[in-house]
VEXRO-711136 format. One record per residue (C-alpha): residue in one letter; x negated, y, z negated. Coordinates in steps of 0.25 Angstrom, whole numbers, plus 5000, padded with zeros to 4 digits. Example, Ala and Ser with C-alpha at 12.3 -4.5 7.8 and 13.67 -1.06 7.14 Angstrom:
A495149824969
S494549964971
// end
This chain:
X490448465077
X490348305078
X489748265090
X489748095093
X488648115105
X487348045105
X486348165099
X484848135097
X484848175082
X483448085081
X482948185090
X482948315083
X482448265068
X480948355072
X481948465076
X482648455062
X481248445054
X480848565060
X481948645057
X482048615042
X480448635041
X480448755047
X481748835040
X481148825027
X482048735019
X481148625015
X480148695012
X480948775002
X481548634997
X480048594994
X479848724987
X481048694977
X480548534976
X479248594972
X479948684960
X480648574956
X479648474956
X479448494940
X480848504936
X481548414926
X482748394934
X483148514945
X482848664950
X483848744956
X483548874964
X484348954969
X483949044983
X484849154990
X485349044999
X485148914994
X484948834982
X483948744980
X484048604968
X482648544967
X482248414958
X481148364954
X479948284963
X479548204951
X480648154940
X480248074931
X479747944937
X480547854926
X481847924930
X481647874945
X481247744943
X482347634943
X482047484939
X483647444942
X483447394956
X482447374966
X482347504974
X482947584961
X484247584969
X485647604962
X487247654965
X487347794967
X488647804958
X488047774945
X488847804930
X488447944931
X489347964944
X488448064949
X488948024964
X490047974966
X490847894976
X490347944988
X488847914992
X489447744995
X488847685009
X489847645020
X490147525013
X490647585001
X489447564992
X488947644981
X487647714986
X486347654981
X485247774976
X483847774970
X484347764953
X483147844950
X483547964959
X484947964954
X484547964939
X483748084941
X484948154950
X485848094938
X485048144927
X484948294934
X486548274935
X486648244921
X485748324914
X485548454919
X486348554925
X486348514939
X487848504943
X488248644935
X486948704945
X487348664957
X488748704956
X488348834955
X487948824970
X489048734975
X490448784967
X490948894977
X491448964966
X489948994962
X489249114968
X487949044969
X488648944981
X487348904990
X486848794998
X485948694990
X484748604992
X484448494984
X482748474984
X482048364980
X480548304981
X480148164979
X481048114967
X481848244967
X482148234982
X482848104978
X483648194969
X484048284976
X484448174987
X485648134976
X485748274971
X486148304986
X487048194987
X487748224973
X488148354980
X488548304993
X489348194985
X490148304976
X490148394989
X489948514979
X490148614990
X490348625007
X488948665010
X488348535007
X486948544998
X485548505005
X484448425001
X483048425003
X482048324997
X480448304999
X479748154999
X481148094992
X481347954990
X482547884997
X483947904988
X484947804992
X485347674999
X486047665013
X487247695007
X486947845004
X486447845019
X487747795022
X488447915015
X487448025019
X487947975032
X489347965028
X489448105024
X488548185033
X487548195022
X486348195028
X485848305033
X486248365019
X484648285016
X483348315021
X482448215015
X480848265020
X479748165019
X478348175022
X477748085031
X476948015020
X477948035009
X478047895000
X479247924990
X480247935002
X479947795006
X479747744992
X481047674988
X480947605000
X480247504991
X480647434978
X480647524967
X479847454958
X478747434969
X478647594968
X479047624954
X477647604948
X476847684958
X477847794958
X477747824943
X476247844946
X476347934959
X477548024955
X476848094942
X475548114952
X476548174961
X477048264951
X475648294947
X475148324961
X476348434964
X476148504949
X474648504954
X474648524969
X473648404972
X473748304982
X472548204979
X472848054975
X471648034967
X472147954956
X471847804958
X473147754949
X474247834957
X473547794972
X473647664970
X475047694963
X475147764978
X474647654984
X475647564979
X476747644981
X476347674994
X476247544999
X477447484991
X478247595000
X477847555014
X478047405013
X479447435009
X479647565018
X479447475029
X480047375028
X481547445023
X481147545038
X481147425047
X482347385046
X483647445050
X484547495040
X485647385046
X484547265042
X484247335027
X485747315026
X485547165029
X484147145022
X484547215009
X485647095007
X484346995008
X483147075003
X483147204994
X482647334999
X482747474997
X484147524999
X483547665000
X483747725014
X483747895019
X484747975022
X484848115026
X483848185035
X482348155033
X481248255037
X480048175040
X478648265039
X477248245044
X476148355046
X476548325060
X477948395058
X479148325054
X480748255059
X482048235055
X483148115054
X484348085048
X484547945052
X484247855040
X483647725046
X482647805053
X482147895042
X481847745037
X481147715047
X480247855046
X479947825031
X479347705036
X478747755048
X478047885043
X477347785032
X477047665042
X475547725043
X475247705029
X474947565030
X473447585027
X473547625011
X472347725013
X472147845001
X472447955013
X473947875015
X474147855000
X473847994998
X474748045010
X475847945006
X475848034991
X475348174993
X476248195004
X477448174994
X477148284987
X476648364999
X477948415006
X477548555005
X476348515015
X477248425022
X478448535026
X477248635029
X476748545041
X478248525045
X478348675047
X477048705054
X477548575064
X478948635064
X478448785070
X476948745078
X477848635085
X477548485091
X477048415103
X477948305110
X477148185106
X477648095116
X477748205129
X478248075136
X479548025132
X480548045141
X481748095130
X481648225122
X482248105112
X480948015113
X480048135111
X480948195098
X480548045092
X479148065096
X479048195090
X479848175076
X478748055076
X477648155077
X478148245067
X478348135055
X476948075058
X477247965064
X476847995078
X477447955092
X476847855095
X477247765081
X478147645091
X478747615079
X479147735074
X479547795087
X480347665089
X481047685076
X481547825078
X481847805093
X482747675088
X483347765076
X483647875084
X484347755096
X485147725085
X485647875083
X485947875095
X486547755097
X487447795086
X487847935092
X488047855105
X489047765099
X489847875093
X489847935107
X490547825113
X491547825100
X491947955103
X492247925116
X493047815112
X493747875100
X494347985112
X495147855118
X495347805104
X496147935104
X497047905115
X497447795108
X497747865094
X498547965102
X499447855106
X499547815094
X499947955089
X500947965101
X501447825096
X501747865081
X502547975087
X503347895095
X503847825085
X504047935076
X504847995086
X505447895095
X505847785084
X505747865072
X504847785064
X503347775060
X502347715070
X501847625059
X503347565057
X503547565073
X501947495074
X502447385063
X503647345074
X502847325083
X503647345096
X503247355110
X503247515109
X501947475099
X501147395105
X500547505113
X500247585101
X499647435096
X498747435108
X498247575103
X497947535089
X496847415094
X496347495103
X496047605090
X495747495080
X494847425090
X493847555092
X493747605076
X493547465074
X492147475083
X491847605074
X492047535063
X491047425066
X490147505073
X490047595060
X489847475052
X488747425061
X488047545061
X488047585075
X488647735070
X487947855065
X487947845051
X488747965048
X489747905059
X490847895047
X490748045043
X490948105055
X492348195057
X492748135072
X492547995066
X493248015053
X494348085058
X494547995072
X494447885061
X495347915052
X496547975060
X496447845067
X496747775054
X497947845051
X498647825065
X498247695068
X498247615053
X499747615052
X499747545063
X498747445059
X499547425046
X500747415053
X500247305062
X499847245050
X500847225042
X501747195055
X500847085057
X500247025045
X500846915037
X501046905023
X500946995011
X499847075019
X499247235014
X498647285025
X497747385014
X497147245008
X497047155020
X497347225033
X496747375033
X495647365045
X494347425042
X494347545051
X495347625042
X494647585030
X493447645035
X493947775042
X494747785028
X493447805021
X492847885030
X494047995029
X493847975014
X492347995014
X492648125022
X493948185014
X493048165002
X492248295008
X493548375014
X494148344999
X492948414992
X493348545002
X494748544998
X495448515010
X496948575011
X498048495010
X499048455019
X500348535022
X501048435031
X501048285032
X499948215040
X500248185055
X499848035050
X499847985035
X498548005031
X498447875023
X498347775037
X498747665026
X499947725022
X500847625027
X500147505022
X500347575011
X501947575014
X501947425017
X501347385004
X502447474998
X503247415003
X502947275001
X502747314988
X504147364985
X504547244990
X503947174980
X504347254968
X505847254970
X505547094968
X504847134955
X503647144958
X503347264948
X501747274951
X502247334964
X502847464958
X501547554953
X500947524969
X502147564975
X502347704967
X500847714969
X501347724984
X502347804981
X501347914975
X500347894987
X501547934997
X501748054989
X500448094987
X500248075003
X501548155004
X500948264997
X499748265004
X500448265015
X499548145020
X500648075026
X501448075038
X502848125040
X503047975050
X503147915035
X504447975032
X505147925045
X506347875039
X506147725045
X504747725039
X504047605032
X503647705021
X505147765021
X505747625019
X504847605008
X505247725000
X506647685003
X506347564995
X505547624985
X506447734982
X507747634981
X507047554971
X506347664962
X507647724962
X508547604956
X507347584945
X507447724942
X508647824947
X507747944943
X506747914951
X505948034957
X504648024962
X503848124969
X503948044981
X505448044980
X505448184978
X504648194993
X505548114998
X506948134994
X506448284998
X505848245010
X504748365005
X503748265014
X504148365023
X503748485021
// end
């Protein structure tokens, strides 16, 4: 159940690291990354329970590399239309991802029998129907990041798949946190990352200030794992380190210490990496290990947890690059942590709050008494809360929003009842028995509009759109009230005015894509159809739609043919709605705009053709719109 109360989420992250240490799944999923560290392409294997995809640690290095931009960043929907129209920021935009992650995804996808595989698992006509975790280690955790999302995209079965990944590299741009958010991905991704770890900050600098030393370090890698051996004792590949290292930290801090609002702003002046987290991230140390989901401050930990590393000694190098390959080390540490316990390390603070930062901080390495670190995560987790807090107050406003709905509701009734016509043609007089409900409808437009520009500002949670309460609230508020915004429209505009090209306020445009994002998951599930006509049309344009029809037919019994193919395109949209039963049974009120628009419409298709029969005719000569 949704709750819009203030909850201290930053708080538990020790809680949640705990949990998945101690339970048994990552060490499992470093188990399978390990077996498929040597594979061409993927392993899949198959337990009682679960099954378990796995991709390499190492690809070839050539295959990652990208030399087309910068940071190696490119649109998520390339020619190959391995994802499609989904994974777009709030802003409409293609997704940006890492071209070297998605060619080796693509290539998986094209060349071997990936999809046929997996739908063994997935098609519940199979018997082999199981939940699946995608793992991945290094390169292979950025691939199973995408092959994740490729199944949550395709939303190939109701039990959403899982992905686990060791020391991987960041994925996507803002915009795929944007839809991670969007569509309650992200606890759908545990990302772990040792406190030392260089590859998961490493595309936080320019491509080709780490493309060089990475070619070096990524076959030793591969050579130390195959080996089992942990010294850096070749001179080329610890400068190559070295380099790498500190290419990494100049540009890790300076993308961390700024907000993601002012990257919005800076990247229009200088370039920087577009590359941000999503999901949940499990940050490790031999102290223990903590959890968060909110993206900004997982940037700020990348950063943090390296900060120390100022000093390029051989011990940093060496725990900067052995700890990459070392997760089996790392997770054991977690575990003892998660059983033998930990002391408070600040006994002082006066909130079980301020001692759950203190603690996390301990368990990634940081330590409590980092101001800056404790200043980061204590502002991150304000902001959570501050978010949580503004929903809070929403919610209580949205109850006397209600009120004022429901008089609405009792106003369209009224005038179905009383005056025998639709509120939208009664609204469009504008009488004095309207004004009241006119007084209603500012009232209404007045608060979404404060969502609205608090959304766009920010000052939401940012899976705010994706929530039920907020979609629904949203949308049904749409389909009462726009009527009479596109009634007042066209009563008060001058000119040849079309209230869908220059008058539709955003509100409506926005709660209109958030229902579509969210039917696009209740379609997949095969939602029943309607067997009565909604109690409002379920199209809250429809009547602009009428007026234009209207104009338009105008205009074509004075010859103006280019009019024809829209108006029968309306025609077939009305009976598509009709079938759908998507439309309300006010329409049909015999002093209705749209009845005096098929009036019209009919009079004249019949004197250009006395056979005239559509499927609309049929509906209505029957009156089968009825039943």
């Amino acid at each position: 159940m949704e709750s819009d109360l203030p909850t201290p989420r930053f708080g538990v992250g020790l809680e949640i690291a705990n949990f998945l240490a101690s339970c048994g799944i990552l060490s499992k999923a470093w188990q399978e990354s390990l077996l498929a560290s040597n594979a061409k392409t993927f392993i899949l294997n198959e337990y009682e329970d679960i099954a378990y995809v796995a991709f390499p640690s190492f690809h070839q290095i050539e295959g990652f590399i990208v030399k087309e931009s910068k940071y190696g960043e490119g649109d998520i929907q390339t020619d190959n239309k391995v994802f499609s129209g989904c994974l777009k920021g709030n802003d409409d935009k293609p997704a940006l991802v890492h071209q070297g992650a998605l060619k080796l995804f693509v290539h998986i996808m094209e060349n071997t029998d990936f999809q046929a595989q997996l739908q063994t698992y997935t098609d519940s006509k199979q018997r082999k129907l199981k939940p699946i975790i995608f793992v991945g280690h290094s390169l292979g955790g950025a691939v199973a990041t995408l092959a994740t999302l490729w199944a949550l995209e395709k939303r190939l079965r109701q039990s959403s798949p899982f992905c686990i990944t060791f020391g991987s590299p960041l994925v996507g741009d803002v915009r795929l946190v944007d839809t991670v958010g969007r569509e309650n991905w992200a606890s759908n991704f545990c990302h772990v990352v040792s406190k030392h770890d260089i590859v998961p900050r490493m595309l936080l600098a320019p491509f080709e200030s780490i493309a060089e030393p990475l070619i070096a370090v990524l076959p030793y890698w591969q050579g130390v794992m195959d080996n089992d051996s942990k010294n850096v004792s070749n001179s080329y590949i610890q400068d190559a380190c070295k380099t790498l290292l500190n290419n990494v930290l100049q540009y890790t801090y300076t993308v961390a210490n700024y907000g993601f609002d002012s990257l919005r702003e800076l990247d229009g002046f200088i370039k920087r990496s577009p590359y941000r987290p999503f999901g949940t991230y499990m940050f490790c140390s031999s102290e223990g290990a903590a959890c968060t989901d909110n993206s900004e401050t997982i940037l700020k930990m990348l950063h943090l947890t390296m900060q120390s590393h100022e000093n390029m000694s051989d011990k940093i190098v060496h725990d900067c690059f052995s700890e990459h390959i070392g997760y089996g080390s790392v997770l054991k540490y977690v575990i003892e942590k998660s059983i033998s316990g930990r002391r408070i390390a600040n006994p002082d603070s006066e909130s079980s709050y301020e001692i759950g930062i203190s603690l996390q901080l301990e368990a990634i390495g940081v330590g409590a008494q980092n101001d800056h670190a404790w200043i980061s995560l204590q502002k991150a987790g304000n902001i959570e809360n501050k978010h949580s807090t503004t929903v809070a107050k929403l919610a209580i406003e949205l109850s006397e929003a209600q009120c004022n709905m429901a008089e609405l509701e009792w106003y369209k009734e009224r005038c179905e009842k009383e005056c025998g016509m639709t509120y939208y043609d009664s609204f469009k007089k504008q009488d004095k028995k309207d004004i009241n409900a006119n007084l209603r409808r500012v009232k209404l437009s007045l608060f979404w509009d404060d969502i609205i520009e608090k959304y766009k500002k920010h000052e939401l949670p940012s899976d705010f759109q994706s929530r039920n309460k907020w979609i629904y609230a949203g949308i049904t508020y749409s389909r009462l009230v726009e009527p009479l915004d596109i009634a007042y429209y066209y009563s008060t505009s001058k000119g040849n005015r079309n209230y869908l090209q220059d008058g539709r306020p955003t509100r409506h445009k926005v709660f209109q894509k958030w229902m579509e994002d969210k039917e696009k998951t209740h379609s997949s599930r095969g939602e029943k159809g309607r067997t009565k006509l909604a109690s409002l049309t379920q199209d809250s344009c429809f009547w602009a739609h009428v007026e234009e029809a209207l104009k338009g037919l105008e205009n074509l019994k004075q010859g103006r043919h280019q009019e024809l193919e829209s108006l029968e395109e309306f025609e077939n949209n009305v009976t598509i709605m009709i079938n759908d039963r998507s439309i309300s049974a006010e329409v049909f009120l015999e002093e209705s705009s749209f009845m005096m628009w098929w009036a019209e419409w009919k009079e004249y298709k019949k004197n250009q053709c006395l056979e005239w029969n559509s499927p609309l005719y049929k509906i209505m000569e029957s009156e089968s719109w009825k039943g």
